[in-house]
C-alpha positions in Angstrom: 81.7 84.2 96.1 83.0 81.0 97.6 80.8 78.9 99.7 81.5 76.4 102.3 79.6 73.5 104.7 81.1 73.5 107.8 80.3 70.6 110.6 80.4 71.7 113.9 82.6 69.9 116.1 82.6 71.6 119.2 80.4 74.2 121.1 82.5 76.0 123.8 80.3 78.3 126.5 82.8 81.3 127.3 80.4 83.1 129.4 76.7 82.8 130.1 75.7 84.3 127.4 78.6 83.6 124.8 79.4 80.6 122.7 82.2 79.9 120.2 80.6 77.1 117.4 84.2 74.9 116.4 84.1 74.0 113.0 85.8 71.1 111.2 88.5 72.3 108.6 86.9 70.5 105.1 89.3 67.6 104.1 89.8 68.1 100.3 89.4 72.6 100.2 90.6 73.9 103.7 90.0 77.1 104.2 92.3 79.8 104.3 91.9 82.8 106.5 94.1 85.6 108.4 93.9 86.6 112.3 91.1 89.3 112.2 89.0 88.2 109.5 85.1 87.3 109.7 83.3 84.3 108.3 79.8 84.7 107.3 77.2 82.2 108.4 74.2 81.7 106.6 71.3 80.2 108.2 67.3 80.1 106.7 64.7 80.8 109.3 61.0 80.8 108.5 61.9 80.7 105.1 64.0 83.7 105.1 67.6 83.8 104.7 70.1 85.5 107.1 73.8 86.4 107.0 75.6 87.6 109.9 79.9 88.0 109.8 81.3 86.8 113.3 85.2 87.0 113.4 87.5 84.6 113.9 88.7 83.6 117.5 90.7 80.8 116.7 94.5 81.6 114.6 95.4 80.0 111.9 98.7 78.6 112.9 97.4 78.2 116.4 94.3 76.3 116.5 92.8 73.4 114.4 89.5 74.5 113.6 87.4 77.1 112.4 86.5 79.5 115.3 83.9 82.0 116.0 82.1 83.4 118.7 78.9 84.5 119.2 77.3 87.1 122.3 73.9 86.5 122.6 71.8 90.2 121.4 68.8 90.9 123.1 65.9 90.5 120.0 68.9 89.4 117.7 67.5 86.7 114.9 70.6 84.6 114.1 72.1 85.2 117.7 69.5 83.5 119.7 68.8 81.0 116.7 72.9 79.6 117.4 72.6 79.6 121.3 69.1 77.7 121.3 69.1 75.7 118.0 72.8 74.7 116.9 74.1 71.9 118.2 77.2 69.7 117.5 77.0 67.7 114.2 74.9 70.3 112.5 76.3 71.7 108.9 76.3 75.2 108.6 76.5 76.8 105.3 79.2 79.6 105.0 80.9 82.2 102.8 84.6 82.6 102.5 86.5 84.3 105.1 86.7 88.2 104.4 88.2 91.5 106.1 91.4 92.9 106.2 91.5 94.0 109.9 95.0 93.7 111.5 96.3 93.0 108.2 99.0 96.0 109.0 100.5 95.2 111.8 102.0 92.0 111.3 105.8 93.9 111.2 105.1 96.1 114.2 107.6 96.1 117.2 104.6 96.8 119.6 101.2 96.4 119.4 98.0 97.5 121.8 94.8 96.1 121.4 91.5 97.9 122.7 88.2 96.0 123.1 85.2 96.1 124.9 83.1 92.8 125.6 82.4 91.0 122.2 85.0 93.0 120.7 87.5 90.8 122.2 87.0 88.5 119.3 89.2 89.4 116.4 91.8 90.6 119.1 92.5 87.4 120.6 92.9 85.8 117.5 95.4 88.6 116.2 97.3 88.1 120.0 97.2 84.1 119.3 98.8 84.5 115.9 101.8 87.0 116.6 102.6 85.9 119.6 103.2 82.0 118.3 105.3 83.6 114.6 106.8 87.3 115.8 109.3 86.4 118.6 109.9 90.3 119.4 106.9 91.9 119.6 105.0 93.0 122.0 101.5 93.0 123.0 99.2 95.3 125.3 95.7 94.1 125.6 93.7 96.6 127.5 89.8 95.1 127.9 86.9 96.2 129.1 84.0 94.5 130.3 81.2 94.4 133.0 82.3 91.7 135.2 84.5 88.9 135.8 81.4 86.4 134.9 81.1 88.4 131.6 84.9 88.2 130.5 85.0 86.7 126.9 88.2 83.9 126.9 89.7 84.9 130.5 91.2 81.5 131.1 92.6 81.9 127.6 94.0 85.0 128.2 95.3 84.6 131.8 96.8 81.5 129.8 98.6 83.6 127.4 100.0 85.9 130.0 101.4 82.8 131.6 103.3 81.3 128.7 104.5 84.6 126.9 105.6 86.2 130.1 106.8 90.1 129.3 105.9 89.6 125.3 102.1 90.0 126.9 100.3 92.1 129.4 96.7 93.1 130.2 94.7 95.4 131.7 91.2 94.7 132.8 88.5 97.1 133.4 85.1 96.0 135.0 82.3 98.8 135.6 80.1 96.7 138.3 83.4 95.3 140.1 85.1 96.5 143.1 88.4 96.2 142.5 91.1 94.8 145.4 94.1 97.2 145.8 96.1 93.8 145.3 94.8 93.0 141.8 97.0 96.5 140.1 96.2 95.2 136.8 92.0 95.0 137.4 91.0 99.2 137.3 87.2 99.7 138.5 85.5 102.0 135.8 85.6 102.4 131.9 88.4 102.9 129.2 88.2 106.9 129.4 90.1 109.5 128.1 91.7 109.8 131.6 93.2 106.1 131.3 94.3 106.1 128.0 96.3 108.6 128.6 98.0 107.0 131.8 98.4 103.9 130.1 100.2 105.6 127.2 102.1 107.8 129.5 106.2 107.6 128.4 105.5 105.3 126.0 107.4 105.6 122.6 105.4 106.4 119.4 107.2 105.1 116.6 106.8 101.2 115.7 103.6 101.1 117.3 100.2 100.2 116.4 96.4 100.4 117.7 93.7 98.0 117.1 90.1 99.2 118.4 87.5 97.2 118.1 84.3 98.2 120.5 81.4 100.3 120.3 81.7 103.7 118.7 82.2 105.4 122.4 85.3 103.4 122.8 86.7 104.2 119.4 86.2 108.2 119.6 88.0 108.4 122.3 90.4 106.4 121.7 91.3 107.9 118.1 91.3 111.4 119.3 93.5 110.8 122.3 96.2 108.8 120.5 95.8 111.3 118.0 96.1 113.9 120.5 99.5 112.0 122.2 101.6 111.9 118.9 99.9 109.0 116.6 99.0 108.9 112.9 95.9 108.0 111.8 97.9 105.4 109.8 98.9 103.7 112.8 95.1 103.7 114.2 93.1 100.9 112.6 89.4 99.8 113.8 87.0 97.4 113.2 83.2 98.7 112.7 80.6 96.4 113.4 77.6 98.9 112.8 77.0 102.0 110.4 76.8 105.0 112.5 74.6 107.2 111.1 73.8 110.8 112.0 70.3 112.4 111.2 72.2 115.2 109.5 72.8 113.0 106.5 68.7 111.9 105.9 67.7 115.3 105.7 67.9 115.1 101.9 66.3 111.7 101.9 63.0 110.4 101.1 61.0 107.3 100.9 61.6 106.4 97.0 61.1 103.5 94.5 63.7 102.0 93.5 63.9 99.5 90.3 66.2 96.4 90.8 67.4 94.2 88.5 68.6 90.4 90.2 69.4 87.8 87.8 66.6 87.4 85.9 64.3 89.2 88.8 63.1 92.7 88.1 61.4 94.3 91.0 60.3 97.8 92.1 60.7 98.2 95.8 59.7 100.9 98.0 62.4 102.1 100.0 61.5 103.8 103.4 63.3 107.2 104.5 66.1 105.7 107.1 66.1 102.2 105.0 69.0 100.8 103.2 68.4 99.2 99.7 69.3 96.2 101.0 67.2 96.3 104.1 64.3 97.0 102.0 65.2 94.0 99.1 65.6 91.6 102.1 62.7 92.7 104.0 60.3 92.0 101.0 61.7 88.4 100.8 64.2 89.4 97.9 68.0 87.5 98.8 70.2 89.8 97.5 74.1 89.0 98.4 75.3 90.8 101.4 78.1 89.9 104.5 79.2 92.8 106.9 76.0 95.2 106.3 78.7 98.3 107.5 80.5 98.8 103.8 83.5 97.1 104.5 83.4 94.3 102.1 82.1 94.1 98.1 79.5 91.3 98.7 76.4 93.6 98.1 78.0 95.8 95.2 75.8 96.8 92.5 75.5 99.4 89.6 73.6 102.4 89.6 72.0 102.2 85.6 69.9 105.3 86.5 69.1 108.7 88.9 71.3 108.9 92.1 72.2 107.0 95.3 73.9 108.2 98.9 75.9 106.2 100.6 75.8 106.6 104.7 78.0 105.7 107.4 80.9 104.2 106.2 84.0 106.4 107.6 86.4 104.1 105.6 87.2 106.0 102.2 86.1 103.0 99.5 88.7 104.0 96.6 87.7 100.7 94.9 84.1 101.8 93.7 83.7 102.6 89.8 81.8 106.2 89.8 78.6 103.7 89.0 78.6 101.5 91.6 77.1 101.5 95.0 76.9 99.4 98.3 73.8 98.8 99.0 73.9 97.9 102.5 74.7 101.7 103.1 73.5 103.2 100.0 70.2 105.6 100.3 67.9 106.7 97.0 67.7 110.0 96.2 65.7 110.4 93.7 62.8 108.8 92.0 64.0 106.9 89.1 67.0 104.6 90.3 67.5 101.7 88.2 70.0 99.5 90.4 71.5 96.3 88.8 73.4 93.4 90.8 
């Protein structure tokens, strides 16, 4: 896995609780990335090591440097670490750009993008690159959010909807707004069932595409009512920032120990009904590689030498495991005598 040190050049504040750090591009080994990716920063705090995946807001033919953007989480480690210790001419250690998100719908004659809040991020950077390289398409943006104050990139966006005329519209919904009968394009309330289905009403099916990328609310309802109007699910794609896990599933689980072999490491860890492997290697000061934490990349792959593992929460079929291997952000012991190597 490729590593990077990126300078920050710029830090933009979006909203009151939402940067975007602006990296310089390295001279000699610029990096090379698609609209919707992530990049992983790595940061060490109190002597432990963190990795968290932000995506992209900045497009690569659009923008000159490396963009991400970062919401402030309530408790979150390397969240309130960027807002209150990064500052511009710090070097930030990263990992090459992963993800395949949006990675479909390049060719597609229409697009609409659904986010929520933070979600916003890889969506504007997919908007920013089709709308500069595919002449003919056409892009719906339909974004939810609290407030006006709390709306991620709305100069930007109200900016786009300037100089791509009819190529791009958007909808806004606010929940703590009242909404002015003159502003038809600002709806009071959330993205519900009731809305998608009058903002897909007489719309055409074919040559479309759906990006979601919001909380797991946003994305039920959303995939079962497109499913509902006509759409495959091939023509659905999401971007999962969390495992959702259901209690069902743990019911066969138990707190475990589980051997892991690292390198020249060997460790037995004790891994807590509800923990991941990973959760429990990192939590006893062990730095395993790891990037998303949901399953959607191959950073924390490893082999199962011995007893048996479950893997919960990824709703992405992984065809590209071997019948050994595991995840082990996701993956789950279930029975005494695993033997995991990395």
């Amino acid at each position: 896995m490729k590593t990077y040190s990126l300078k920050v050049v710029n830090i933009k504040l979006e909203t009151p609780d939402t940067v975007t750090l602006c990296f310089k591009q390295p001279g000699l080994r610029k990096i090379k990335y698609s609209p919707g990716q992530y990049l992983t920063l790595i940061f060490r705090i109190n002597g432990r090591r963190y990795l968290r995946p932000y995506s992209f807001s900045s497009a690569p033919s659009v923008d000159a440097t490396l963009d991400v953007t970062i919401k402030r989480v309530h408790h979150g480690i390397i969240s309130n670490h960027i807002h209150d210790q990064v500052k511009i001419g710090d070097v930030v250690e990263v990992l090459e750009p992963m993800g395949d998100f949006g990675s479909n719908v390049i060719s597609q004659e229409e697009l609409f993008l659904w986010g929520v809040g933070s979600g916003i991020t890889p969506l504007i950077s997919i908007a920013k690159e089709l709308l500069f390289h595919n002449s003919n398409i056409k892009i719906h943006l339909i974004y939810g959010n609290r407030d006006v104050d709390q709306t991620i990139f709305l100069q930007l966006i109200q900016s786009l909807e300037t100089n791509y005329g009819d190529r791009f519209n958007v909808i806004y919904f606010y929940t703590k707004l009242a909404v002015k009968p003159n502003l038809p394009y600002w709806v009071q309330g959330r993205i519900s069932r009731e809305s998608i289905l009058e903002i897909m009403r007489n719309r055409q099916i074919s040559g479309v595409s759906h990006l979601i990328c919001g909380p797991f609310g946003l994305k039920e309802s959303l995939v079962s009512t497109l499913l509902e109007l006509g759409f495959s699910k091939e023509e659905i794609f999401s971007e999962d920032f969390e495992l959702i896990k259901d209690p069902m599933d743990f019911v066969d689980i138990n707190t475990q120990h589980v051997h892991v072999q690292f390198g020249e490491q060997k460790v037995v860890l004790e891994v807590i009904k509800g923990q991941t492997i990973l959760e429990s290697a990192l939590d006893a000061g062990i730095d395993l590689p790891y990037s998303c934490q949901t399953g959607s990349c191959n950073t924390c792959k490893a082999k199962v030498l011995q007893g048996t593992v479950k893997i919960i929460g990824i709703e992405k079929e992984r065809s590209d495991l071997e019948d050994n291997e595991t995840l082990l952000c996701c993956s789950h012991p279930t029975s005494e005598d695993v033997i995991i190597k990395i």
